[in-house]
C-alpha positions as CSV (number, residue, x, y, z in Angstrom):
1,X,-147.6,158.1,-99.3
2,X,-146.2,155.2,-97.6
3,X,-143.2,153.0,-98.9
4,X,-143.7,149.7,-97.7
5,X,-146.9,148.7,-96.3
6,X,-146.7,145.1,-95.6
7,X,-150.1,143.3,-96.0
8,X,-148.4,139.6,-96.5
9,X,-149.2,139.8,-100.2
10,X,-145.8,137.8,-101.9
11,X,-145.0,138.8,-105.3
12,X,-143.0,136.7,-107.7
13,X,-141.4,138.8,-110.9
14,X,-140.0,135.7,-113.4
15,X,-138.3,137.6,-116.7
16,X,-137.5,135.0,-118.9
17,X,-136.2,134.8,-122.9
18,X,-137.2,132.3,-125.2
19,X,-136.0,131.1,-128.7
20,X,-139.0,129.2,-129.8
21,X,-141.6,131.0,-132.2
22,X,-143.9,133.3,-130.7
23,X,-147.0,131.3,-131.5
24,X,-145.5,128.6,-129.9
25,X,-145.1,130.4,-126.4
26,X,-148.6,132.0,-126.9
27,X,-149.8,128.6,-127.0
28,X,-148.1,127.0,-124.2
29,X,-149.1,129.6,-122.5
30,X,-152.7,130.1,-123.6
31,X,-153.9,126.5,-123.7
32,X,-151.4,124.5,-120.9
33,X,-150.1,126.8,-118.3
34,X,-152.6,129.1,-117.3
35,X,-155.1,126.1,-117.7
36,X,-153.4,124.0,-115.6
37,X,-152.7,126.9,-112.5
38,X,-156.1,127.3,-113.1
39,X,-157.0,123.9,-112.2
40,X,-155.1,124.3,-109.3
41,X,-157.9,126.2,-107.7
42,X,-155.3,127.8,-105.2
43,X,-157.3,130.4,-103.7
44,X,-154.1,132.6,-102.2
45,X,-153.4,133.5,-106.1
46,X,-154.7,137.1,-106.7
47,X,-153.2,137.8,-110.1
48,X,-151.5,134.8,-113.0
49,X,-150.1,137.5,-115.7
50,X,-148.3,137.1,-118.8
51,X,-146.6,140.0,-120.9
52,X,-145.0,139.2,-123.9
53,X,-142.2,141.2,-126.1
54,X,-142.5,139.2,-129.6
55,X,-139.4,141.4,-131.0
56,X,-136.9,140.9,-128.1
57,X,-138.1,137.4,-127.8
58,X,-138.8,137.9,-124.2
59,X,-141.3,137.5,-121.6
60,X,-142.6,138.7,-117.8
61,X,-144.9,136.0,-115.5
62,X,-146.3,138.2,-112.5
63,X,-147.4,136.1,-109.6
64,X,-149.4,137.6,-106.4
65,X,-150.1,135.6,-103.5
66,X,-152.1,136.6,-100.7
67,X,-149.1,135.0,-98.5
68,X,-146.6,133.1,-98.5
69,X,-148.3,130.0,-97.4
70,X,-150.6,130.5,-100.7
71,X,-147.5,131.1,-102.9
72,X,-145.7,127.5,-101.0
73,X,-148.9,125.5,-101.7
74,X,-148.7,126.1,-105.2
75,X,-145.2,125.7,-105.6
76,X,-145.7,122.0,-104.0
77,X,-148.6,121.7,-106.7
78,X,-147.0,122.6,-109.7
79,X,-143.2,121.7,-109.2
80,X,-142.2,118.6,-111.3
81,X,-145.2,118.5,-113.4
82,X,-145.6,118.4,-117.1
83,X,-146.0,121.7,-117.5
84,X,-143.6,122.8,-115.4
85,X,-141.0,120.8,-117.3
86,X,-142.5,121.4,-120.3
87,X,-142.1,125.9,-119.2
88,X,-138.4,124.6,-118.2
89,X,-138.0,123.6,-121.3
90,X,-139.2,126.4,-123.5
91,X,-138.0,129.4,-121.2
92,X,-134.7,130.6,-120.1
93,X,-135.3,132.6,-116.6
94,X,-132.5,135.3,-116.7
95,X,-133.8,136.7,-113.1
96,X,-136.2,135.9,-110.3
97,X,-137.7,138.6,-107.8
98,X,-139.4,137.9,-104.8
99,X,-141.4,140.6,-103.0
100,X,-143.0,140.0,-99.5
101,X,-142.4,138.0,-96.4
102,X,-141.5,134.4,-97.1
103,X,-141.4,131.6,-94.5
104,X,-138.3,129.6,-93.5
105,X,-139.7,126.8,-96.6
């Protein structure tokens, strides 16, 4: 087994709480974020994922890039949109990970 095999893949953990109702985040989620990275057509992104605790009111985006240049471009895409304001707006991100190599940006 090896520990750390690094491939250039850049993985971005977002844990976040919310305080809207459920359905409303499920929406949001559902029918403007993920169509909107979608649209993005950002070919670096290997996996857009969502999990949802309805009880504790909180949530986990996983992002994987195939590098960090993939992970920048849609950063510069996305940043200052609607929906990112709009996921500002509805989410409280308690912590950020970043796994992988990132560049000096």
């Amino acid at each position: 087994m090896k520990l750390h095999n690094n491939d250039g893949h850049v993985t971005a953990i977002i844990d976040v709480s919310f305080s809207d109702d459920v359905n409303t985040i499920k929406d949001f989620v559902l029918n403007e974020q993920c169509p909107f990275i979608q649209s993005k057509e950002e070919e670096g992104l290997i996996k857009f994922e969502w999990f949802i605790d309805e009880e504790t009111k909180t949530g986990t985006l996983i992002e994987v890039f195939r590098d960090s240049i993939s992970w920048e471009k849609l950063a510069d895409k996305v940043i200052g949109t609607p929906v990112n304001i709009k996921f500002n707006s509805l989410f409280i991100i308690e912590k950020m990970t970043v796994l992988g190599e990132l560049t000096d940006n």
